[in-house]
C-alpha positions as CSV (number, residue, x, y, z in Angstrom):
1,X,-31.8,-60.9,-3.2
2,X,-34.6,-61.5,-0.6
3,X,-36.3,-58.2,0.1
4,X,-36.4,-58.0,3.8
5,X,-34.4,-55.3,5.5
6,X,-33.3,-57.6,8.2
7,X,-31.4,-60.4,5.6
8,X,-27.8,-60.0,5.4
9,X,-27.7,-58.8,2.1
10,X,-30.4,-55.8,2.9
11,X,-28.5,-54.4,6.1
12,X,-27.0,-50.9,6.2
13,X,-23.9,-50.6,7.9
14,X,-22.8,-48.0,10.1
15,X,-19.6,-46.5,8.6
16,X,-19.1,-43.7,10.5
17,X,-20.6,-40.6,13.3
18,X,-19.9,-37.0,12.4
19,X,-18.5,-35.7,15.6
20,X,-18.0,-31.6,15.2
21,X,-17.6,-29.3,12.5
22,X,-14.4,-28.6,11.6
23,X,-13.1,-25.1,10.1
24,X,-15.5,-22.5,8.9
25,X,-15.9,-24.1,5.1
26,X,-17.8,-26.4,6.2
27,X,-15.8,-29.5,7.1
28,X,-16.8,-31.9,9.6
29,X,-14.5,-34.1,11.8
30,X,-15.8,-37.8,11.2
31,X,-15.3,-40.7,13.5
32,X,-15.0,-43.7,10.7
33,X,-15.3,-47.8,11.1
34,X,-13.8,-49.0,8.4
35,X,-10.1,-50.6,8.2
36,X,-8.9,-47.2,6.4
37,X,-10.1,-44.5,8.1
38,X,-10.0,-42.8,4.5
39,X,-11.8,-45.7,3.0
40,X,-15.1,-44.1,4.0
41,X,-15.3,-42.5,1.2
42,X,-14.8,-45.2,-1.1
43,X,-18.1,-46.9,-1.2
44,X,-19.9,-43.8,-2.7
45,X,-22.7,-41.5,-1.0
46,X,-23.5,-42.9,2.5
47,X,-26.7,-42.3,3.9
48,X,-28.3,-41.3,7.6
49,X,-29.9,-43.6,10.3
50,X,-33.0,-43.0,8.0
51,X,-32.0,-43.0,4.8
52,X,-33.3,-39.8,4.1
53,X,-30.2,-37.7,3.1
54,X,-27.1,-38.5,1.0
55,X,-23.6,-37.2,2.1
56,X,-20.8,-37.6,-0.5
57,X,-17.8,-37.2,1.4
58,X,-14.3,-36.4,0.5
59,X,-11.2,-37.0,2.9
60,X,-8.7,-34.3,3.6
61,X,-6.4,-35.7,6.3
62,X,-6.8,-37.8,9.5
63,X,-6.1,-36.3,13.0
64,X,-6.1,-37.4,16.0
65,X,-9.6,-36.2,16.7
66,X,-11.2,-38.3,13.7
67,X,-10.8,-38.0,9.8
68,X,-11.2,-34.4,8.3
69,X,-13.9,-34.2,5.2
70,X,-15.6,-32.1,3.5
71,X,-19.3,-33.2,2.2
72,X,-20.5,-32.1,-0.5
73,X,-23.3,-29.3,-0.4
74,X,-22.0,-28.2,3.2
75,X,-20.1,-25.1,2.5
76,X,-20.2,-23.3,5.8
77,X,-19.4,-23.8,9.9
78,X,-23.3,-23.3,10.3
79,X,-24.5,-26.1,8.3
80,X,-21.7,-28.6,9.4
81,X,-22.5,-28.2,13.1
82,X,-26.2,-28.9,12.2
83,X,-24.9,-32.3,10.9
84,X,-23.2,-32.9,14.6
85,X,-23.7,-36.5,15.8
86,X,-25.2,-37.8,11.8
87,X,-24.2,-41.2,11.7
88,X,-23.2,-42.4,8.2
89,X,-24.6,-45.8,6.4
90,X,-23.5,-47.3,3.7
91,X,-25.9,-50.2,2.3
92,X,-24.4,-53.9,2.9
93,X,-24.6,-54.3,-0.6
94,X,-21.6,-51.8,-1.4
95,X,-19.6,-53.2,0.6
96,X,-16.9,-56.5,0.1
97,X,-17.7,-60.0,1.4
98,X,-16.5,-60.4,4.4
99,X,-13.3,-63.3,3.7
100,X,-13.6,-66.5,5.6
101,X,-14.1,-66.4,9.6
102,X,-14.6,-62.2,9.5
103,X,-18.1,-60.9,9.5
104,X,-20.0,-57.5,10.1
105,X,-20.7,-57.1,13.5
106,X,-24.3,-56.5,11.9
107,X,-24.5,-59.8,10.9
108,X,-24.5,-60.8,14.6
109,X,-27.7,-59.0,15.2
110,X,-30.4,-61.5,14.9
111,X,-28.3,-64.3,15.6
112,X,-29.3,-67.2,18.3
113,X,-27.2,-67.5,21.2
114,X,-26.4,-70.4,22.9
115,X,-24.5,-71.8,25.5
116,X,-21.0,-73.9,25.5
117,X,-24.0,-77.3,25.7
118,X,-26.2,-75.9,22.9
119,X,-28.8,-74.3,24.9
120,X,-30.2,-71.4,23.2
121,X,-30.6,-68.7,26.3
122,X,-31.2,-65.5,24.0
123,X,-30.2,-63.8,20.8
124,X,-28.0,-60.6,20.0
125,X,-29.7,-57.2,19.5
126,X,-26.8,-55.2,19.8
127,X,-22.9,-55.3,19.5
128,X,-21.0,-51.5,21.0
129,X,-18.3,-50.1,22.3
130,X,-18.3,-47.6,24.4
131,X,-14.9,-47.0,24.6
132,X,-13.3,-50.7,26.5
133,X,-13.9,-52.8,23.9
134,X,-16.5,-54.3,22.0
135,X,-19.6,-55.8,23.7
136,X,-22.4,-58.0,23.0
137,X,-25.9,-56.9,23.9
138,X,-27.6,-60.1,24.4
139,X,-31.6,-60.6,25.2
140,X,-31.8,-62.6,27.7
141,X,-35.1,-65.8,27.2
142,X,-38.0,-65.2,29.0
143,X,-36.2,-61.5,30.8
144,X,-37.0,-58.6,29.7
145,X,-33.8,-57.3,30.8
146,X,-30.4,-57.6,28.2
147,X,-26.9,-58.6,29.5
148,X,-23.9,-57.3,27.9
149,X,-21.4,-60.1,27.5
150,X,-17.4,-58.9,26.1
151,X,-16.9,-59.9,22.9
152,X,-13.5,-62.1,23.3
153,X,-12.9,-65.5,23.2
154,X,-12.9,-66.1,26.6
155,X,-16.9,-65.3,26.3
156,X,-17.7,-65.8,22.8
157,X,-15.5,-68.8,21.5
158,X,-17.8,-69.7,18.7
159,X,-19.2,-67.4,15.7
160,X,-21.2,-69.5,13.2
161,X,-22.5,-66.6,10.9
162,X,-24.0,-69.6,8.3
163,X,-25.6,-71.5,11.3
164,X,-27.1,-68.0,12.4
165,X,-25.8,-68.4,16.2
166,X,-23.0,-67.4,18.3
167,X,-21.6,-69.4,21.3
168,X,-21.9,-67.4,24.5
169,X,-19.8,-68.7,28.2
170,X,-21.7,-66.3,30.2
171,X,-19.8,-64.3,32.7
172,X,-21.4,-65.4,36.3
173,X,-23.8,-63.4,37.8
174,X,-22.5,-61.4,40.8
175,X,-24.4,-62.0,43.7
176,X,-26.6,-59.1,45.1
177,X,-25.2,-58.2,48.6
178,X,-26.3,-55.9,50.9
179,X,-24.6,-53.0,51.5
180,X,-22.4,-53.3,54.7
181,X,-23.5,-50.9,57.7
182,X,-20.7,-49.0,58.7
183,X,-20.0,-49.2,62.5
184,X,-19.3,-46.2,64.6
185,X,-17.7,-45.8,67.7
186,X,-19.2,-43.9,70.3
């Protein structure tokens, strides 16, 4: 396996963001990406955005506010609010092969993108969703500035994971207008 962080086989995968503490034993309420919001737990201790701590997690019930856990070690209110906003990595590794045409949305980061004529006009940095429905964030050549493209068909009809690009239709830029002087009658 190569060594580099950045290889597909060496990324950490965001699983899921502690969002509150939950009770006064020490449960936390976790927002969770995987399929089964249960699942979490499944691929063993996850890690923080560093790497630095462990959290072994065991799932109580789901709500609608998130999936109720308990971690082990935490065994008070005071020490799960401290852990408020921890986001939870597991490392790609523990995880299954994505099956054919699915992929991790980290394996988009990196990745070329061109448009529908094969023109490579940035690469992916970034893939979120804040709450619409996910997004691309794409670098844009030669701009220091990114563009955030919808991740749909409509704008992405092509994902070529082995060919390390995506195909990105662009939504049109809308034209800067000035803003209109209101008239006033006097």
């Amino acid at each position: 396996m190569d060594d580099d962080p950045q290889a597909i086989g060496g990324k950490r995968i965001l699983l899921g963001r502690i969002l509150a503490a939950h009770g006064i034993r020490g449960d936390v309420i976790v927002r969770t990406f995987t399929k089964e919001p249960g699942g979490i737990a499944a691929y063993g201790p996850l890690s923080d955005a560093q790497g630095a701590r462990l959290f072994s997690l065991k799932p109580i019930r789901m709500t609608p506010k998130g999936l109720i856990a308990h971690i082990r070690g935490i065994d008070d209110r005071t020490a799960a609010e401290q852990l408020k906003g921890t986001e939870l990595y597991a490392e790609r590794s523990q995880l299954p092969e994505p099956e054919d045409g699915e992929f991790y949305f980290e394996d988009l980061v990196g990745l070329a993108v061109c448009d529908p004529d094969g023109r490579r006009i940035g690469v992916v940095i970034g893939v979120h969703n804040f709450g619409a429905g996910d997004i691309l964030e794409v670098r844009i050549e030669d701009r220091s500035r990114t563009d955030l493209v919808p991740f749909a068909d409509p704008f992405v009809p092509e994902v070529d994971i082995p060919g390390r690009r995506v195909v990105v239709d662009m939504p049109p830029e809308e034209p800067k207008s000035k803003p209109k002087r209101k008239e006033h009658d006097a």
